[in-house]
Every structure is written in C-alpha cells, then in structure tokens.
mmCIF file of the N, C-alpha and C atoms, coordinates in Angstrom:
data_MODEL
# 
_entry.id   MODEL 
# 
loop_
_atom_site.group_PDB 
_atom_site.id 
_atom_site.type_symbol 
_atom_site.label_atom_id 
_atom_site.label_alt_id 
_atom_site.label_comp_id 
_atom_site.label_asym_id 
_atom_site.label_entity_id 
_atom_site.label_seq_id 
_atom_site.pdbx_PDB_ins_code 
_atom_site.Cartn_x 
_atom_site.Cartn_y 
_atom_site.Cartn_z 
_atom_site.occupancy 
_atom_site.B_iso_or_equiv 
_atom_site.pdbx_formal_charge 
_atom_site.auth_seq_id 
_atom_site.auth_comp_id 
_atom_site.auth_asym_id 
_atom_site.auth_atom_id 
_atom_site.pdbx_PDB_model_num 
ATOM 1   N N  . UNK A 1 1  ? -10.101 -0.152  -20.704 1.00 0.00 ? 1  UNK A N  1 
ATOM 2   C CA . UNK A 1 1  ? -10.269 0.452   -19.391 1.00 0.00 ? 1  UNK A CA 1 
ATOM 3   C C  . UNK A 1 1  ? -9.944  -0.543  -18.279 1.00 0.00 ? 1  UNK A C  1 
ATOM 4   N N  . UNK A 1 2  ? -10.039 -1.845  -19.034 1.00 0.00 ? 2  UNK A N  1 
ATOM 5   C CA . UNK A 1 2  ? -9.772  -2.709  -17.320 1.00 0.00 ? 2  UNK A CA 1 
ATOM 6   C C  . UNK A 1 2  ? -8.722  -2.900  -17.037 1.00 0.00 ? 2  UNK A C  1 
ATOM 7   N N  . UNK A 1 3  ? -7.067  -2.659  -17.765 1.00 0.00 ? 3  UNK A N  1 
ATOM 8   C CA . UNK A 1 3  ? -5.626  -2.829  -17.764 1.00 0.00 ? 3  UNK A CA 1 
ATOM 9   C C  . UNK A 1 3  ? -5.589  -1.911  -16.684 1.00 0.00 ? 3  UNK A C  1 
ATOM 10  N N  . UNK A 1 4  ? -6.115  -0.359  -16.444 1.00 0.00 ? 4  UNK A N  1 
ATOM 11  C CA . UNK A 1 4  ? -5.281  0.710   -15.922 1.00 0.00 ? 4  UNK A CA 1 
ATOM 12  C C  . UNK A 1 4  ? -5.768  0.297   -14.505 1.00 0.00 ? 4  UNK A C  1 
ATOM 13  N N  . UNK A 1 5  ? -7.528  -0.196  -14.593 1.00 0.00 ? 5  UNK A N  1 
ATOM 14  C CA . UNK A 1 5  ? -7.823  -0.245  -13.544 1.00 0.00 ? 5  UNK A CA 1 
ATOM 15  C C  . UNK A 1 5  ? -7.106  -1.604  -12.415 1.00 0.00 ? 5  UNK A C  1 
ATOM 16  N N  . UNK A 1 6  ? -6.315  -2.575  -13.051 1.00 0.00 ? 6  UNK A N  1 
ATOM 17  C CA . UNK A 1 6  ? -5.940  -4.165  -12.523 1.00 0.00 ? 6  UNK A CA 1 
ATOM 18  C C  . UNK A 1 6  ? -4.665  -3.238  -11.550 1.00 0.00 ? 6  UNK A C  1 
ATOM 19  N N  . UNK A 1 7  ? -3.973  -2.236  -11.647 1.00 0.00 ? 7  UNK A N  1 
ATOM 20  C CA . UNK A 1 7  ? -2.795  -1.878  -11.161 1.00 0.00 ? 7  UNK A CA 1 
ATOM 21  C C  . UNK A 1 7  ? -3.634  -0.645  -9.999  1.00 0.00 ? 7  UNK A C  1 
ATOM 22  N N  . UNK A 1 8  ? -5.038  -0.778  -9.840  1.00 0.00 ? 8  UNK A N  1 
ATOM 23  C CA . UNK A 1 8  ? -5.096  0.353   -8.832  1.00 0.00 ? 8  UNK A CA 1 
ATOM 24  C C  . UNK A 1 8  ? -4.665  -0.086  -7.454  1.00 0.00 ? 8  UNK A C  1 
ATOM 25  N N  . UNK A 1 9  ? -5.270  -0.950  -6.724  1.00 0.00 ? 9  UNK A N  1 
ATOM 26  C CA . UNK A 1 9  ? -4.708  -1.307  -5.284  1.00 0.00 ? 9  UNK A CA 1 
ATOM 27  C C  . UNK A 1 9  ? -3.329  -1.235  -5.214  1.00 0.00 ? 9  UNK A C  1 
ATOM 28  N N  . UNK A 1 10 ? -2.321  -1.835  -6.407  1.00 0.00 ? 10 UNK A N  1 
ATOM 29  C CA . UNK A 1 10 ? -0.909  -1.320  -6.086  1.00 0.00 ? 10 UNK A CA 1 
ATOM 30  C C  . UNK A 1 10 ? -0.696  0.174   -6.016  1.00 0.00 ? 10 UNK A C  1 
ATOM 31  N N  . UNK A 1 11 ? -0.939  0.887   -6.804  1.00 0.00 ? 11 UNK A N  1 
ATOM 32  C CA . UNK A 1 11 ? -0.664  1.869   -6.804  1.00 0.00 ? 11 UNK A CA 1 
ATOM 33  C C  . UNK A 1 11 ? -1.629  2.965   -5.451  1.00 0.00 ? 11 UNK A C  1 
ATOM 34  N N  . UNK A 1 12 ? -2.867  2.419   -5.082  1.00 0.00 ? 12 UNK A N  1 
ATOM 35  C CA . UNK A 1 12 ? -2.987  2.844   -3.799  1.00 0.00 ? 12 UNK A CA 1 
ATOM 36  C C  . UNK A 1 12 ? -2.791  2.465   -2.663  1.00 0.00 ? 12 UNK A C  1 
ATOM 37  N N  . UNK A 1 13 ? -2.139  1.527   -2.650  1.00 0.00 ? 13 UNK A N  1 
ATOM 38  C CA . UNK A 1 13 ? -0.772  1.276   -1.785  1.00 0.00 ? 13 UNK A CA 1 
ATOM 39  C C  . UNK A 1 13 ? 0.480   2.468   -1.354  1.00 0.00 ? 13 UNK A C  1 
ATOM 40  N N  . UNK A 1 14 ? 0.728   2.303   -2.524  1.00 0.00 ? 14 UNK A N  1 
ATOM 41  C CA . UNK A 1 14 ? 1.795   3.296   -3.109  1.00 0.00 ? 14 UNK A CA 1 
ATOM 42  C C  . UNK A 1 14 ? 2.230   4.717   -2.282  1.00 0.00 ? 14 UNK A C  1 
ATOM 43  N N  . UNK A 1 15 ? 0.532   5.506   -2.851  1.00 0.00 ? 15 UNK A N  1 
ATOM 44  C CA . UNK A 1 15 ? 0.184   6.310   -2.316  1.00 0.00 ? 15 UNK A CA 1 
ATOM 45  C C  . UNK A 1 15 ? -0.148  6.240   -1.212  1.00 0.00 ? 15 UNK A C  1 
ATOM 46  N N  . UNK A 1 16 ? -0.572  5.791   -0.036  1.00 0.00 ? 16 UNK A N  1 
ATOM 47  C CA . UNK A 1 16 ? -1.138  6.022   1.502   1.00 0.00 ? 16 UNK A CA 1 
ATOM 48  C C  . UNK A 1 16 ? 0.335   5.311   1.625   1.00 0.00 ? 16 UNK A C  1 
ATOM 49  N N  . UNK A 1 17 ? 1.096   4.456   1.226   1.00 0.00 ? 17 UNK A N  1 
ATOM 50  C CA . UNK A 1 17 ? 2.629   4.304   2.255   1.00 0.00 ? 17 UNK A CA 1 
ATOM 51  C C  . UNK A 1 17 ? 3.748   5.859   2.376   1.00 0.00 ? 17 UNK A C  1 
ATOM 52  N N  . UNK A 1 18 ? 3.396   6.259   0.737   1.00 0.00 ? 18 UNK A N  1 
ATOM 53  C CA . UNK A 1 18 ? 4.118   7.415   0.401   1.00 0.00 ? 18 UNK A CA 1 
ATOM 54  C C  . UNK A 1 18 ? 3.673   8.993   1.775   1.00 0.00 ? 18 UNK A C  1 
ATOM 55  N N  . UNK A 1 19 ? 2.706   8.690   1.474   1.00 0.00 ? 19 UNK A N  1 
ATOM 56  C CA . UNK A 1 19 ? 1.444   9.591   1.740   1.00 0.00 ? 19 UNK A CA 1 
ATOM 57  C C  . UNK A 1 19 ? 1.627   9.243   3.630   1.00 0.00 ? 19 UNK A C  1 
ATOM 58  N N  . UNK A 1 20 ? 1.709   8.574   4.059   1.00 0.00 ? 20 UNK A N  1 
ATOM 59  C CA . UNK A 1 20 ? 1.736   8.191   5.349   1.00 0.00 ? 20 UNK A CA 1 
ATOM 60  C C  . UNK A 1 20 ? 3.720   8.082   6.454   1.00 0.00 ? 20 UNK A C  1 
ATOM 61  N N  . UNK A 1 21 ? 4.483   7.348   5.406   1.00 0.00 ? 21 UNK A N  1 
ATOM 62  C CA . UNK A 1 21 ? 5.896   8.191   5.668   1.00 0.00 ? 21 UNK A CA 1 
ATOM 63  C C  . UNK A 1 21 ? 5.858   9.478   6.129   1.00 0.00 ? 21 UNK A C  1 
ATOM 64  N N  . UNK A 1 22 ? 5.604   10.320  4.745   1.00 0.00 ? 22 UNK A N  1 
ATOM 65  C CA . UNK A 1 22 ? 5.555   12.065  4.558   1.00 0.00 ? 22 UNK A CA 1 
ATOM 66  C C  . UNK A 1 22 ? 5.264   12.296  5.761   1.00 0.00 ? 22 UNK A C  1 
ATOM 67  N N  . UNK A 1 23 ? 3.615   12.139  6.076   1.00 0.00 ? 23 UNK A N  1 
ATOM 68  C CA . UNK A 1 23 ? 3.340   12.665  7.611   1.00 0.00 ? 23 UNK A CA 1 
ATOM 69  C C  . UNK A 1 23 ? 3.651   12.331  8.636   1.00 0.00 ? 23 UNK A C  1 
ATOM 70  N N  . UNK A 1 24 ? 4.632   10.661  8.844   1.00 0.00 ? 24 UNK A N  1 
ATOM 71  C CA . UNK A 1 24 ? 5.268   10.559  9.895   1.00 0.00 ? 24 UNK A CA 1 
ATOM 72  C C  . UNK A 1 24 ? 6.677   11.945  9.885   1.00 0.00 ? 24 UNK A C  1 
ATOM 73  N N  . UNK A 1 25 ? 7.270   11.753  8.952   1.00 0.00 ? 25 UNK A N  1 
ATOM 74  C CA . UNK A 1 25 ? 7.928   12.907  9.019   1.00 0.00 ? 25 UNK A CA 1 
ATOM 75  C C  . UNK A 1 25 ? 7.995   13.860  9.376   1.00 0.00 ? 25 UNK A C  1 
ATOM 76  N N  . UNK A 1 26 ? 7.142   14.406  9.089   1.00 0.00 ? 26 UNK A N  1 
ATOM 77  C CA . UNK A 1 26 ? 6.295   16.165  8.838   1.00 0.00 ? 26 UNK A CA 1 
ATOM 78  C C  . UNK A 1 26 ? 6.047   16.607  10.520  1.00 0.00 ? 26 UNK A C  1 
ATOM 79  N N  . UNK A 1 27 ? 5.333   15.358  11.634  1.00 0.00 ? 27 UNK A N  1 
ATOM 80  C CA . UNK A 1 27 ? 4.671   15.499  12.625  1.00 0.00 ? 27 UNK A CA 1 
ATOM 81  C C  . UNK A 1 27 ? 6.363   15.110  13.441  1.00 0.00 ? 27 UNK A C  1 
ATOM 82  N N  . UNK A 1 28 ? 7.595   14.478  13.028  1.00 0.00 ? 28 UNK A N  1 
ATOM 83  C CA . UNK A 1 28 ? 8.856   13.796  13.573  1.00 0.00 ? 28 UNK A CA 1 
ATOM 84  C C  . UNK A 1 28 ? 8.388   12.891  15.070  1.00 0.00 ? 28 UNK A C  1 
ATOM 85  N N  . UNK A 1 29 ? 7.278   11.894  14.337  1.00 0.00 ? 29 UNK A N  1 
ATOM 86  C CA . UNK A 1 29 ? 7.414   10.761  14.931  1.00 0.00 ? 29 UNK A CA 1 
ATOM 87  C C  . UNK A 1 29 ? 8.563   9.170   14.910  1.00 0.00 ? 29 UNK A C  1 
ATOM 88  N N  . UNK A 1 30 ? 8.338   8.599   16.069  1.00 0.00 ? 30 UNK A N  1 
ATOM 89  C CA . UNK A 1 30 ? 9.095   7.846   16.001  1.00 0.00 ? 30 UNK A CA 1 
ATOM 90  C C  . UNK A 1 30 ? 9.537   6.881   15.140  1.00 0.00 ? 30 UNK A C  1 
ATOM 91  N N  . UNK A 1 31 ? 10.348  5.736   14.666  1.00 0.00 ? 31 UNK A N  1 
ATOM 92  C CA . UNK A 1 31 ? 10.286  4.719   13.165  1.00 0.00 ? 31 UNK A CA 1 
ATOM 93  C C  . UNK A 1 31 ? 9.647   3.804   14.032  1.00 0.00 ? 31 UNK A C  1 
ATOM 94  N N  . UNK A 1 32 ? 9.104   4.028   14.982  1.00 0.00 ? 32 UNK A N  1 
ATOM 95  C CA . UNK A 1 32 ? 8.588   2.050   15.653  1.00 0.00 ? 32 UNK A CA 1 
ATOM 96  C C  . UNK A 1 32 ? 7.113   2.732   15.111  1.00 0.00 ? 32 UNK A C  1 
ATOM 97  N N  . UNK A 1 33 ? 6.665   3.735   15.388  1.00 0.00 ? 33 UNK A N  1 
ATOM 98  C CA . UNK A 1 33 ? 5.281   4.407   14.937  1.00 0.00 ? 33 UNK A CA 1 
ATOM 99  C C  . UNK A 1 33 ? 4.974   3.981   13.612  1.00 0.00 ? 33 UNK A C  1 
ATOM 100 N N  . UNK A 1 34 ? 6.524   4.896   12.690  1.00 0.00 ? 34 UNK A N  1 
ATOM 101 C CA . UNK A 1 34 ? 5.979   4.521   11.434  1.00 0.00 ? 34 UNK A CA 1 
ATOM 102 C C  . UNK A 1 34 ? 5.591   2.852   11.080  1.00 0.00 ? 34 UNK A C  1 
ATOM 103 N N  . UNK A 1 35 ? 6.484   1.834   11.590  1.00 0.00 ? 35 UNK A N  1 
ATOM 104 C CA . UNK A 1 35 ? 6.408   0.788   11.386  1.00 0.00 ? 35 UNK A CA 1 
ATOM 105 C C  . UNK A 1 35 ? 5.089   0.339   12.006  1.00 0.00 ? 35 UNK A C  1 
ATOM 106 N N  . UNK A 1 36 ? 4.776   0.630   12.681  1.00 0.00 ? 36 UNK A N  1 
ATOM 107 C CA . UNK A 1 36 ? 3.232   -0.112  13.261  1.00 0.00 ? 36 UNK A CA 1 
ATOM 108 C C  . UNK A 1 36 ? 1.921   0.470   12.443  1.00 0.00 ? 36 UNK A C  1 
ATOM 109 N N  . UNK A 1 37 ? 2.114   1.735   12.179  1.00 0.00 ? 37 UNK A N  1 
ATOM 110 C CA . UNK A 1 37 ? 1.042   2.301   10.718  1.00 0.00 ? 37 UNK A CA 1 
ATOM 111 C C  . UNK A 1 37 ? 1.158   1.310   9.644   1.00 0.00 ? 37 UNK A C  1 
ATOM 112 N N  . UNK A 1 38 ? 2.479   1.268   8.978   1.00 0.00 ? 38 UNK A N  1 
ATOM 113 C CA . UNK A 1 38 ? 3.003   0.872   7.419   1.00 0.00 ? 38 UNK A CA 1 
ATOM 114 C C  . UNK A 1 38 ? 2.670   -0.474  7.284   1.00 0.00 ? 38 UNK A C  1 
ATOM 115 N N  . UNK A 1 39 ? 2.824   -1.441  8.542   1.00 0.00 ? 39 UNK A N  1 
ATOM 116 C CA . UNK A 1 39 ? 2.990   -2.648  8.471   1.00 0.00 ? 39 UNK A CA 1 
ATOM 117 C C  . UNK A 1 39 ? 1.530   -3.689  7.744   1.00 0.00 ? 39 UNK A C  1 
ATOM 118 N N  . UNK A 1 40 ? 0.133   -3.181  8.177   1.00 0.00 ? 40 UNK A N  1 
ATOM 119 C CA . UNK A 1 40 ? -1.035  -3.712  8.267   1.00 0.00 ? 40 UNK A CA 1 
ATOM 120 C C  . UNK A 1 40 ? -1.341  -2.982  6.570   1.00 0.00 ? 40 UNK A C  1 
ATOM 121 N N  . UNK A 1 41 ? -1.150  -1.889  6.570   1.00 0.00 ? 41 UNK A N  1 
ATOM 122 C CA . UNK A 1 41 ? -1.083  -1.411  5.042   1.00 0.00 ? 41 UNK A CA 1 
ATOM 123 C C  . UNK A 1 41 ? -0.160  -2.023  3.803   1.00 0.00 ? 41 UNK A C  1 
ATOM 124 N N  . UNK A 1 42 ? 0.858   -2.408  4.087   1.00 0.00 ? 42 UNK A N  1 
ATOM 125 C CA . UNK A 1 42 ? 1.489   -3.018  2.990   1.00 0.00 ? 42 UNK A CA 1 
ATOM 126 C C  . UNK A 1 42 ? 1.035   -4.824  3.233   1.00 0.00 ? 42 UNK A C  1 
ATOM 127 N N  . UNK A 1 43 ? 1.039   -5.440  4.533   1.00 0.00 ? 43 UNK A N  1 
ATOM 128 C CA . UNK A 1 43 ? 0.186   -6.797  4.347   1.00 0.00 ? 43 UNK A CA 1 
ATOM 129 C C  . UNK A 1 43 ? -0.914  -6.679  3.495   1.00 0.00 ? 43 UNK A C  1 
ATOM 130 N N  . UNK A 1 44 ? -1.955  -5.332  3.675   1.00 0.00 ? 44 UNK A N  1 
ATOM 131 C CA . UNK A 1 44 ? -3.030  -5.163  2.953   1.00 0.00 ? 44 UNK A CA 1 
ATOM 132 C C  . UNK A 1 44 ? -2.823  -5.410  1.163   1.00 0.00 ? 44 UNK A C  1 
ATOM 133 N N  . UNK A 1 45 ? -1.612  -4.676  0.851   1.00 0.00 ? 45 UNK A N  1 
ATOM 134 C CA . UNK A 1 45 ? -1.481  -4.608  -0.276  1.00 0.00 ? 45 UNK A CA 1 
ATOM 135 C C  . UNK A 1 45 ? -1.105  -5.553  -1.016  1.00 0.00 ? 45 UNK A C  1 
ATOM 136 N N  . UNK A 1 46 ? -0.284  -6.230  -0.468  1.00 0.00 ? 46 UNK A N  1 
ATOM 137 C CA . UNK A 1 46 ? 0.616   -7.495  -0.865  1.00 0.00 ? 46 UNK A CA 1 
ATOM 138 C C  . UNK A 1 46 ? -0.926  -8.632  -1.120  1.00 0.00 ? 46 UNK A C  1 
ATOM 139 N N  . UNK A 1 47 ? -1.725  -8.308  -0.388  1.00 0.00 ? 47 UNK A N  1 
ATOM 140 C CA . UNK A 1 47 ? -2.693  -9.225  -0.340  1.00 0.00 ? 47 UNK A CA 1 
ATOM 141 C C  . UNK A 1 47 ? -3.660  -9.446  -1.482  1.00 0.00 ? 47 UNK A C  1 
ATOM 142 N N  . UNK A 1 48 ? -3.596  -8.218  -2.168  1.00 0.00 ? 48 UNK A N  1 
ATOM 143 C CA . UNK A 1 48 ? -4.850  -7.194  -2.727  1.00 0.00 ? 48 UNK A CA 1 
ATOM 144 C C  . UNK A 1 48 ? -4.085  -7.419  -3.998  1.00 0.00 ? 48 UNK A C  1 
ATOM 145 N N  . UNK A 1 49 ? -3.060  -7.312  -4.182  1.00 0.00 ? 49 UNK A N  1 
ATOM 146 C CA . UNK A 1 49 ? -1.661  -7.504  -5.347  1.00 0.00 ? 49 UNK A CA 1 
ATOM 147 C C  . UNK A 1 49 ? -2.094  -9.113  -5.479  1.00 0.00 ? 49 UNK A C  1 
ATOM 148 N N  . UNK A 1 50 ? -1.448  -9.784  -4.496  1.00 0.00 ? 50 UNK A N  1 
ATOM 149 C CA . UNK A 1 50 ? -1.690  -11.286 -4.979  1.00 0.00 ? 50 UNK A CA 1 
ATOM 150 C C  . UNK A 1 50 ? -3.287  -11.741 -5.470  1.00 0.00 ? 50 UNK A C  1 
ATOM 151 N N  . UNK A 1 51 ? -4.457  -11.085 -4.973  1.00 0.00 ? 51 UNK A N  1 
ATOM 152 C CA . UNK A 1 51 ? -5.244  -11.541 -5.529  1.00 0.00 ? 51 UNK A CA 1 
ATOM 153 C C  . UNK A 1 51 ? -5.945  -11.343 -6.520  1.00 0.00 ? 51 UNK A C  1 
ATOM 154 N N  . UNK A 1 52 ? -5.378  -10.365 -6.904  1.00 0.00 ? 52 UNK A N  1 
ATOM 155 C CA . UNK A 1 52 ? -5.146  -9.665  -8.232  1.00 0.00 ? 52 UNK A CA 1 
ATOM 156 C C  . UNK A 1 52 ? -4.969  -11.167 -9.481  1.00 0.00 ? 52 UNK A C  1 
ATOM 157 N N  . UNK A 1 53 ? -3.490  -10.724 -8.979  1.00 0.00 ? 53 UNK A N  1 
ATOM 158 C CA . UNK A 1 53 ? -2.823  -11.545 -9.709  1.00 0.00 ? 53 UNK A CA 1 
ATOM 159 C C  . UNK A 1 53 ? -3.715  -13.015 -9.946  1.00 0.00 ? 53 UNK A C  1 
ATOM 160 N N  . UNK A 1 54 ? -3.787  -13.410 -8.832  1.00 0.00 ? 54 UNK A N  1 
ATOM 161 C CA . UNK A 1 54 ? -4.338  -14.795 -8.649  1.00 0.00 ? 54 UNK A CA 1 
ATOM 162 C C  . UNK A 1 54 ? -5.831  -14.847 -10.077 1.00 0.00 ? 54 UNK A C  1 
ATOM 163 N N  . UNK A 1 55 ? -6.512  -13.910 -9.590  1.00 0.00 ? 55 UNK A N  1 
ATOM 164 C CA . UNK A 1 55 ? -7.654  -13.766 -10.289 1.00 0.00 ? 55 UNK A CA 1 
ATOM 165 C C  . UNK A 1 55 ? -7.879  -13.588 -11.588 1.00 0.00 ? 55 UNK A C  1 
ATOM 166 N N  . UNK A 1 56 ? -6.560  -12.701 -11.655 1.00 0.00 ? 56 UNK A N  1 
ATOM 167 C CA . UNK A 1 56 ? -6.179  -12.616 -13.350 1.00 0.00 ? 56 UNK A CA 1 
ATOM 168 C C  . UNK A 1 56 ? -5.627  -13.695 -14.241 1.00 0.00 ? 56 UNK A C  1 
ATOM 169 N N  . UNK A 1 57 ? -4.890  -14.676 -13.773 1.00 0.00 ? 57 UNK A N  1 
ATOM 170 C CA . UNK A 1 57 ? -4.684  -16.135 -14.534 1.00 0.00 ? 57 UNK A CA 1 
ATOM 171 C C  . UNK A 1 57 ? -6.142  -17.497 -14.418 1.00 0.00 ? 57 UNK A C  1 
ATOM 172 N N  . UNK A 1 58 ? -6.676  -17.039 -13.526 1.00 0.00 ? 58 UNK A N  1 
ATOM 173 C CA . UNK A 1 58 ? -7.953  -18.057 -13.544 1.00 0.00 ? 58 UNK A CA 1 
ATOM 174 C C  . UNK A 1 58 ? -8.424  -17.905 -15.014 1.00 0.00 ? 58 UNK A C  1 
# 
C-alpha cells in the first residue's frame, strides 16, 4: 500500500493543473490568468515531488 500512495502529490498535481487549465478554458480566461493560478501549484508540486523523493533515499 505505500508504493501507490509515494506517487499521490504527483499525481494530485496532475489533477488540479489538468483540472484548473479545463476551467480556465471553459470560463475563456486570459493565459497571464492561467499562468498566475498554475504557477504556485506546480512550484507546490515540484516541491512535494522532490521531497518525496528526497525522503525516500534517506
């Protein structure tokens, strides 16, 4: 059970970038919009990914 769970923050990443595009779309907001949503969310992830990682070779 702990393999599927080590890939969740990527994959809910995944989903709220996927998930958050879509509704920039959907509503036809601007790309500086989308980029100021997406940006703090994928730092988030990248972060959450590396410490993952990090934590998993200790």
């Amino acid at each position: 059970m702990g393999d599927p769970l080590r890939h969740l923050p990527f994959a809910l990443v995944i989903f709220i970038v996927l998930f958050t595009a879509f509704g920039d779309l959907a509503i036809d907001a601007g790309l500086s919009v989308l980029v100021t949503v997406l940006a703090p969310m994928l730092w988030l992830g990248l972060y959450l990914l590396g410490t993952d990682r990090a934590a998993s070779k200790e």
